[in-house]
DSSP file (Angstrom, degrees, kcal/mol; ACC not computed):
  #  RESIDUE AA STRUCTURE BP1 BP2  ACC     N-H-->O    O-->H-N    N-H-->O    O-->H-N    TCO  KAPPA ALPHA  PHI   PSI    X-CA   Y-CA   Z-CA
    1    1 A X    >>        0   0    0      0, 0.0     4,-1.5     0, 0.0     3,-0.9   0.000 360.0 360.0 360.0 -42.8    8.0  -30.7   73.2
    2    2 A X  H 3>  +     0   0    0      1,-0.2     4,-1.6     2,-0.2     3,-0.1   0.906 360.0  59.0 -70.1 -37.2    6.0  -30.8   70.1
    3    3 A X  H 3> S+     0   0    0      1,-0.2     4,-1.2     2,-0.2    -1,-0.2   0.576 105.7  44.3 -45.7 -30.5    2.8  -30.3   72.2
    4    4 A X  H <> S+     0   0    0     -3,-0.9     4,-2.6     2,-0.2    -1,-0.2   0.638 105.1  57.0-107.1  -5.0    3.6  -27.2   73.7
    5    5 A X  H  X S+     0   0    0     -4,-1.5     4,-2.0     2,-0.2    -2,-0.2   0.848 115.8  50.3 -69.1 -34.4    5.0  -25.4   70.4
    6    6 A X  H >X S+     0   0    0     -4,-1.6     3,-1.6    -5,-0.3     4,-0.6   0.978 110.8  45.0 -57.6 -85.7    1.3  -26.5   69.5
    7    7 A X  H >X S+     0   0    0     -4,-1.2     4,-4.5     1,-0.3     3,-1.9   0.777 114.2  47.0 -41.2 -63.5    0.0  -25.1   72.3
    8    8 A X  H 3< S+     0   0    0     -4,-2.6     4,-0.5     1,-0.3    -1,-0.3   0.702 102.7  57.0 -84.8   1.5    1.8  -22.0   72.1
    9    9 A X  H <X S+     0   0    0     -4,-2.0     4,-0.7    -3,-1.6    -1,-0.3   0.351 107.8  56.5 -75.0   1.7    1.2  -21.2   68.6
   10   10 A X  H XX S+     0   0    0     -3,-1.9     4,-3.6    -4,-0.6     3,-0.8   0.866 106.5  51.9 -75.5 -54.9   -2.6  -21.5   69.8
   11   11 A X  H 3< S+     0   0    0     -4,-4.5     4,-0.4     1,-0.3    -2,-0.2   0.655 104.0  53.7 -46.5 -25.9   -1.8  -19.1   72.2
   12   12 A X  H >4 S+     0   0    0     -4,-0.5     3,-0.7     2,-0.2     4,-0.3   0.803 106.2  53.4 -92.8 -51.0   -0.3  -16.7   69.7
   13   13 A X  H <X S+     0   0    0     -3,-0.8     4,-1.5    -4,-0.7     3,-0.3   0.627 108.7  44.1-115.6 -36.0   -3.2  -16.6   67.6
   14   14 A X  H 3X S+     0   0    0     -4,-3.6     4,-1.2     1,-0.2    -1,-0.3   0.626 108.0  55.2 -76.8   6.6   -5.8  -15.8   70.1
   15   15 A X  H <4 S+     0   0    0     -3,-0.7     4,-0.5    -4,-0.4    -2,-0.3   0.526 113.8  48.4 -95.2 -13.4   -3.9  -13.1   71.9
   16   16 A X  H >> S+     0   0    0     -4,-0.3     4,-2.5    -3,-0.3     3,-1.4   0.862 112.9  43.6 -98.0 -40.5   -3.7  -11.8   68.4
   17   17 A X  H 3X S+     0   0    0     -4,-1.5     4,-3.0     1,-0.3    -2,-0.2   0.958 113.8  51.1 -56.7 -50.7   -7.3  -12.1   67.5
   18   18 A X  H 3< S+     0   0    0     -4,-1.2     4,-0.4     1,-0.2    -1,-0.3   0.520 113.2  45.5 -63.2 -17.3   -8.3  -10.8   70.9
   19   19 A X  H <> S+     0   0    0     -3,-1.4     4,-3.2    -4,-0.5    -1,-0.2   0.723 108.2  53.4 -93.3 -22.0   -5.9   -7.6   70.4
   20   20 A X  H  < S+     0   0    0     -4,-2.5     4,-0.2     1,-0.2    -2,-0.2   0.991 113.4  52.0 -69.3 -35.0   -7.0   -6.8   66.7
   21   21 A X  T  < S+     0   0    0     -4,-3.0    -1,-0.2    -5,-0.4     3,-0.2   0.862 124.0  21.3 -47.9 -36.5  -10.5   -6.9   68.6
   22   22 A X  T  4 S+     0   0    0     -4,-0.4    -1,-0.1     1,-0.2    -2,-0.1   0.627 134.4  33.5-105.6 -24.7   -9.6   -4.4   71.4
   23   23 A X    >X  +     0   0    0     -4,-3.2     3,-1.9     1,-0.2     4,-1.1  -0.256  67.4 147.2-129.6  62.5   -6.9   -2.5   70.1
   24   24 A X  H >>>S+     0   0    0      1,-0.3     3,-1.4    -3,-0.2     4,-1.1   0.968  78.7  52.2 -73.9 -41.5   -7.5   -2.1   66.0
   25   25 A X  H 345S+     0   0    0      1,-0.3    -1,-0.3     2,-0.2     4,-0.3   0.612 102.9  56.3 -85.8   5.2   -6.0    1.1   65.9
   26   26 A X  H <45S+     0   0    0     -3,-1.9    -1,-0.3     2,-0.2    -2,-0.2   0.503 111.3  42.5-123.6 -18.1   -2.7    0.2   67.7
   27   27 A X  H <X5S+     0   0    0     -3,-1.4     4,-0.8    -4,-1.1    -2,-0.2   0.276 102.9  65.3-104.5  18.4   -1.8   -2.5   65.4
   28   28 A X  T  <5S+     0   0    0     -4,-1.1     3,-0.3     2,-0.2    -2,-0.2   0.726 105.5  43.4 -67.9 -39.8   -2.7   -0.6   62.7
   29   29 A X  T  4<S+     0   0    0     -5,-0.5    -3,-0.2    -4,-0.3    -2,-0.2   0.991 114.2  49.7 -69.8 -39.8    0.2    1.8   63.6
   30   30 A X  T  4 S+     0   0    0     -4,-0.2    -1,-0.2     2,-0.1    -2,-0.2   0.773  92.2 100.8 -98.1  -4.5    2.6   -0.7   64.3
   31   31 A X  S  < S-     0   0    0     -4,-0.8     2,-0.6    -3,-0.3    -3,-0.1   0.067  86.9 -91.9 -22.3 149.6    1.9   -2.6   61.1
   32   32 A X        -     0   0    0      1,-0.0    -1,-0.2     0, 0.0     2,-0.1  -0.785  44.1-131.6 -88.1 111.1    4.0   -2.3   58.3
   33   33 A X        -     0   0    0     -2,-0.6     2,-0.7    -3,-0.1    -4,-0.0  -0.405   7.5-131.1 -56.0 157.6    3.0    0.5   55.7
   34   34 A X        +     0   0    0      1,-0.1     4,-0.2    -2,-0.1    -1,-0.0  -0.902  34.6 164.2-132.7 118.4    2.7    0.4   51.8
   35   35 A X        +     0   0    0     -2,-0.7     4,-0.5     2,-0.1    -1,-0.1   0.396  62.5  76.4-113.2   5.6    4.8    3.5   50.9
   36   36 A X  S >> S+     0   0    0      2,-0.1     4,-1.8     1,-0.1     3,-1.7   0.985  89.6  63.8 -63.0 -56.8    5.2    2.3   46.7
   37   37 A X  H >> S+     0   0    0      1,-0.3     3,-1.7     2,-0.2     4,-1.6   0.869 101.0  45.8 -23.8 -91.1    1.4    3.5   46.3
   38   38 A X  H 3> S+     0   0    0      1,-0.3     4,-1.3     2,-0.2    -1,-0.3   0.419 111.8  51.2 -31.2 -30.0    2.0    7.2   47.0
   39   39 A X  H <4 S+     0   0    0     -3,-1.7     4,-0.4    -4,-0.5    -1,-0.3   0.714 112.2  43.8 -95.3 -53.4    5.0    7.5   44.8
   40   40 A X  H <X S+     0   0    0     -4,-1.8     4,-1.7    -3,-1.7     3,-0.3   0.716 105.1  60.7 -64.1 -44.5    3.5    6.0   41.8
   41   41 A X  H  X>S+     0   0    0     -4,-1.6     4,-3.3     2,-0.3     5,-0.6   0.941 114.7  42.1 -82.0 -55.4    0.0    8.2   42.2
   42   42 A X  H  <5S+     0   0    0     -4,-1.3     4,-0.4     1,-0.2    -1,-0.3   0.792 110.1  55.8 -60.1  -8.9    2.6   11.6   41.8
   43   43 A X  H >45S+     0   0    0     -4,-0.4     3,-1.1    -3,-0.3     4,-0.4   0.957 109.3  44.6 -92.3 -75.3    4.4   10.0   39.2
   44   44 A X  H >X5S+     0   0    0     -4,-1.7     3,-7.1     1,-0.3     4,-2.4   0.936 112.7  51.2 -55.7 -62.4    1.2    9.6   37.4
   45   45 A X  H 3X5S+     0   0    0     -4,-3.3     4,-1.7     1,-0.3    -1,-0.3   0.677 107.7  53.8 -69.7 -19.2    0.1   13.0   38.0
   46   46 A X  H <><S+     0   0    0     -3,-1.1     4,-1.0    -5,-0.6    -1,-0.3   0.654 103.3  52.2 -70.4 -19.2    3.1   14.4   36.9
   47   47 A X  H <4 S+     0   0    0     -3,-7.1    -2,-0.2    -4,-0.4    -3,-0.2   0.826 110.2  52.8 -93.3 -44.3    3.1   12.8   33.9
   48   48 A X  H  < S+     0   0    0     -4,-2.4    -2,-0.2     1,-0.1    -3,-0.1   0.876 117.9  35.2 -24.1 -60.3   -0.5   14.2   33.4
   49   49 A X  H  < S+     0   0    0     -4,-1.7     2,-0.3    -5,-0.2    -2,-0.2   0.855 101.3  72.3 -81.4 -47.4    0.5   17.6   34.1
   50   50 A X     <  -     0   0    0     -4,-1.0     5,-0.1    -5,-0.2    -1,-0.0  -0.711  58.3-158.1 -81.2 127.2    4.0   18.2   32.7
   51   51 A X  S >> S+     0   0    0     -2,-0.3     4,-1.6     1,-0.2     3,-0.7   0.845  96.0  37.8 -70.4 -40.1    4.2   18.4   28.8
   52   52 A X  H 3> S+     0   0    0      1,-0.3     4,-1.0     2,-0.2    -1,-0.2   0.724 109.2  54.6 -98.9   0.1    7.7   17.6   28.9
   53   53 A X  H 3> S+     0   0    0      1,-0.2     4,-0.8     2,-0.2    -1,-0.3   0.694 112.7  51.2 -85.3   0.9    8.0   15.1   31.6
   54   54 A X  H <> S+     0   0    0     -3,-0.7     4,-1.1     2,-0.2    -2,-0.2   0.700 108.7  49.8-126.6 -41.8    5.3   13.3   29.5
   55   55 A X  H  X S+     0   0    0     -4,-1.6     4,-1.0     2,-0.2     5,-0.2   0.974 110.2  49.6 -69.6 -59.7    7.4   13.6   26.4
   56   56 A X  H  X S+     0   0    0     -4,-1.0     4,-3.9    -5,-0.2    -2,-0.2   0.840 110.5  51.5 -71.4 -45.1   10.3   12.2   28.0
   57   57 A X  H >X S+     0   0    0     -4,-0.8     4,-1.6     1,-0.2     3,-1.1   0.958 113.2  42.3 -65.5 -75.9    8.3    9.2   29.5
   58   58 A X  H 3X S+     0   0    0     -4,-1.1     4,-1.8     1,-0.3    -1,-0.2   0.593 108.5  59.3 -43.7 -18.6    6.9    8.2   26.6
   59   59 A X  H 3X S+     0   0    0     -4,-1.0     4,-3.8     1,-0.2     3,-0.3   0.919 117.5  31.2 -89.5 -56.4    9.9    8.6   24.6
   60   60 A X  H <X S+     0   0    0     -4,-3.9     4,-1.5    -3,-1.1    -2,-0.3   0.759 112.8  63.2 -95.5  -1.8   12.0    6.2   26.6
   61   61 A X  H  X S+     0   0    0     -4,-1.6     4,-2.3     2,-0.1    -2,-0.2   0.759 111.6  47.9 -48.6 -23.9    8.4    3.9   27.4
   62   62 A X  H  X S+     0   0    0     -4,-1.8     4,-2.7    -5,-0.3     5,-0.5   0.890 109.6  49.2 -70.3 -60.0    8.9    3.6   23.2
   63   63 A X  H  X S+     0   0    0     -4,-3.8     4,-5.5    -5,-0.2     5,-0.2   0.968 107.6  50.8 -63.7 -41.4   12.2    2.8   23.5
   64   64 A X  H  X S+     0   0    0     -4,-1.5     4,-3.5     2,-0.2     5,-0.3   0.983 113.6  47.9  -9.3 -95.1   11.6    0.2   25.9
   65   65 A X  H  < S+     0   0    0     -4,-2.3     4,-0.5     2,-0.2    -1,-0.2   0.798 110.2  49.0 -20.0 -51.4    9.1   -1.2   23.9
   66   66 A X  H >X S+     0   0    0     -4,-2.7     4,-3.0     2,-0.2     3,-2.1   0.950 107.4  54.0 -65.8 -61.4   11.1   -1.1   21.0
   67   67 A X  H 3X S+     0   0    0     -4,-5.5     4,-1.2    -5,-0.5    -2,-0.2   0.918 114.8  47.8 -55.9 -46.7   14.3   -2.8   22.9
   68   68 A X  H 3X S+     0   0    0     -4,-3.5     4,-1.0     1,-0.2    -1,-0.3   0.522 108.1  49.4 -61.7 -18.5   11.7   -5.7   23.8
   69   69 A X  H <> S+     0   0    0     -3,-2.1     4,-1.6    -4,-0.5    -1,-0.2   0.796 111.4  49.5 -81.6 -45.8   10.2   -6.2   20.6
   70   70 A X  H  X S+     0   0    0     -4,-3.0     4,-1.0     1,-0.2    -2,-0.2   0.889 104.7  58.6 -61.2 -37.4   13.5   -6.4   19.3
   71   71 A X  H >< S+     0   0    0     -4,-1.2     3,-2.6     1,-0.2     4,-0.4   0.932 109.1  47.9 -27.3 -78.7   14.5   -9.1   22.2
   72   72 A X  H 3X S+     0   0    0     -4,-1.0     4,-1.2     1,-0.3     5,-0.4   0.624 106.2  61.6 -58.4 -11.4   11.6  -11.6   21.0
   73   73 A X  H 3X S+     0   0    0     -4,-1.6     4,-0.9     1,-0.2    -1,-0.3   0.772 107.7  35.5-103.3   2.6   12.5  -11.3   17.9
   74   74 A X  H <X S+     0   0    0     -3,-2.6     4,-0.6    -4,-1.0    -1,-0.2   0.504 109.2  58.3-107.6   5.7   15.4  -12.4   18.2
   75   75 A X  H  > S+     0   0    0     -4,-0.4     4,-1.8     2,-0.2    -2,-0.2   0.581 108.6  54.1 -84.0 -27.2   14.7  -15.1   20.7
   76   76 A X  H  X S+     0   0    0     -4,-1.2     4,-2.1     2,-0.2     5,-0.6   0.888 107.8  53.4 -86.4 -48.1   12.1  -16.4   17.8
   77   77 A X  H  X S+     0   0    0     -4,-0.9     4,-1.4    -5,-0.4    -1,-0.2   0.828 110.0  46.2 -16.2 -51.3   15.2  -16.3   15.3
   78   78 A X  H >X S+     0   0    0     -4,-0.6     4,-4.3     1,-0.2     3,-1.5   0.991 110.6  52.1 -66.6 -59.3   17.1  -18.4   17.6
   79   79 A X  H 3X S+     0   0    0     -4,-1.8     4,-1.0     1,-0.3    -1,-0.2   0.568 109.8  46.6 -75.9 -15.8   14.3  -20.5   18.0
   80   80 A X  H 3X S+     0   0    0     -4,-2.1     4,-0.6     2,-0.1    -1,-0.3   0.606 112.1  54.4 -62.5 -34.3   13.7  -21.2   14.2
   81   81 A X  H <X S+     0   0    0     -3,-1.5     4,-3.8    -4,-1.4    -2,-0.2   0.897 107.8  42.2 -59.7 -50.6   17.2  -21.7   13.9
   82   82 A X  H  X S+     0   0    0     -4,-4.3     4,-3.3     1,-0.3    -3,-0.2   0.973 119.6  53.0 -81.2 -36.5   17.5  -24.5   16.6
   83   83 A X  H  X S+     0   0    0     -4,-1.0     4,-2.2    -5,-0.4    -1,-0.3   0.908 112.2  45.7 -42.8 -31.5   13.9  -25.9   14.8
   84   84 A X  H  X S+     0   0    0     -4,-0.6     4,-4.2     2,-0.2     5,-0.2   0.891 111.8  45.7 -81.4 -77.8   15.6  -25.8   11.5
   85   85 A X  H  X S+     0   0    0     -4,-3.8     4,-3.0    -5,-0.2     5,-0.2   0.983 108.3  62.0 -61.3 -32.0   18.7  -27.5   12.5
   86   86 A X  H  X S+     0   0    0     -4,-3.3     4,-3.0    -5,-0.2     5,-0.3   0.980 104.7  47.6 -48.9 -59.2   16.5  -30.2   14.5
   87   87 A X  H  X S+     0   0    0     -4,-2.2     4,-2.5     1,-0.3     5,-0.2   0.961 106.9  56.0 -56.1 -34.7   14.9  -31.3   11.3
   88   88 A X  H  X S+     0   0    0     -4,-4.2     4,-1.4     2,-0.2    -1,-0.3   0.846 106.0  48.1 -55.4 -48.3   17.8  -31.5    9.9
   89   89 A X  H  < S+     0   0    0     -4,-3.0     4,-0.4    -5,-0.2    -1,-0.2   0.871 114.4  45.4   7.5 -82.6   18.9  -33.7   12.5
   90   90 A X  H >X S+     0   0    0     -4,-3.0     3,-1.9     2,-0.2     4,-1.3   0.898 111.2  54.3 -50.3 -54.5   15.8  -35.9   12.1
   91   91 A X  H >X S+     0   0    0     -4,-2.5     3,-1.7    -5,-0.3     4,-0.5   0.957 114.0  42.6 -49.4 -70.9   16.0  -35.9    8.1
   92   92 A X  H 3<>S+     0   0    0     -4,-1.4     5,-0.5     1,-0.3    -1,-0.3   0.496 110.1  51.5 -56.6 -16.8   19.5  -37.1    8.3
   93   93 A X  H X45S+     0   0    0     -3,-1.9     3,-0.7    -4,-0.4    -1,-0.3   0.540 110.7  52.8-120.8 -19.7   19.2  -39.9   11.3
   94   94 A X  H <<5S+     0   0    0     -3,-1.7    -2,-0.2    -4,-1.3    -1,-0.2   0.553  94.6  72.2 -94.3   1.8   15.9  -41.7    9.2
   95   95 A X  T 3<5S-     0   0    0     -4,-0.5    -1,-0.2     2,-0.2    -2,-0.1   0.378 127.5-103.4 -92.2  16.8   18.3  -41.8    6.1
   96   96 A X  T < 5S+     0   0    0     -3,-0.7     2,-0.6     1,-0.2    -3,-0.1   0.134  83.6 124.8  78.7 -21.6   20.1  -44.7    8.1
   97   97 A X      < -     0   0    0     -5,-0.5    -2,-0.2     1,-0.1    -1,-0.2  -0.561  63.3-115.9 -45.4 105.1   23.1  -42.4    9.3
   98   98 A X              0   0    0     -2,-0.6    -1,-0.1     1,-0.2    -5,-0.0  -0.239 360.0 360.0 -65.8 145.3   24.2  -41.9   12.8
   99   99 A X              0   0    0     -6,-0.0    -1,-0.2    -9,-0.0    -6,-0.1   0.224 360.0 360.0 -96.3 360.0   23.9  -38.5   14.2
């Protein structure tokens, strides 16, 4: 059984090599398209051209920013905190006490 899934995944891979050869344009069409690209290039070019669509992005890309800065900075809080209370930890467990 395992010998002919072998076999026919051989098969499968020249009949595909041998059509991109004969027929390029015909799996190009049936190929899957990238439609994100196009959407994104007007998007930019909107933001280029319109004064206020361009105010408006930046205005919530700042807040963004802002909300993310604020994020890490409170992820480092935290993360001074749980340092903090570890030493404390440590300090406390070399004084001969159990933790």
């Amino acid at each position: 059984m395992t010998y002919v899934l072998v076999r026919l995944a051989l098969v499968a891979g020249v009949l595909q090599v041998l059509l991109r050869r004969r027929l390029p344009r015909v799996l190009r069409a049936l190929a899957p398209q990238r439609t994100g690209a196009p959407a994104l290039f007007a998007e930019l070019q909107r933001i280029e051209t319109d004064l206020a669509y361009r105010a408006r992005f930046f205005a919530g890309l700042n807040a963004a920013l802002t909300e993310r800065n604020a994020e890490r900075v409170a992820e480092l809080e935290a993360l001074r905190t749980a340092a903090q209370h570890l030493r404390s930890l440590i300090r406390s467990g070399n004084s001969g006490r159990a933790v």
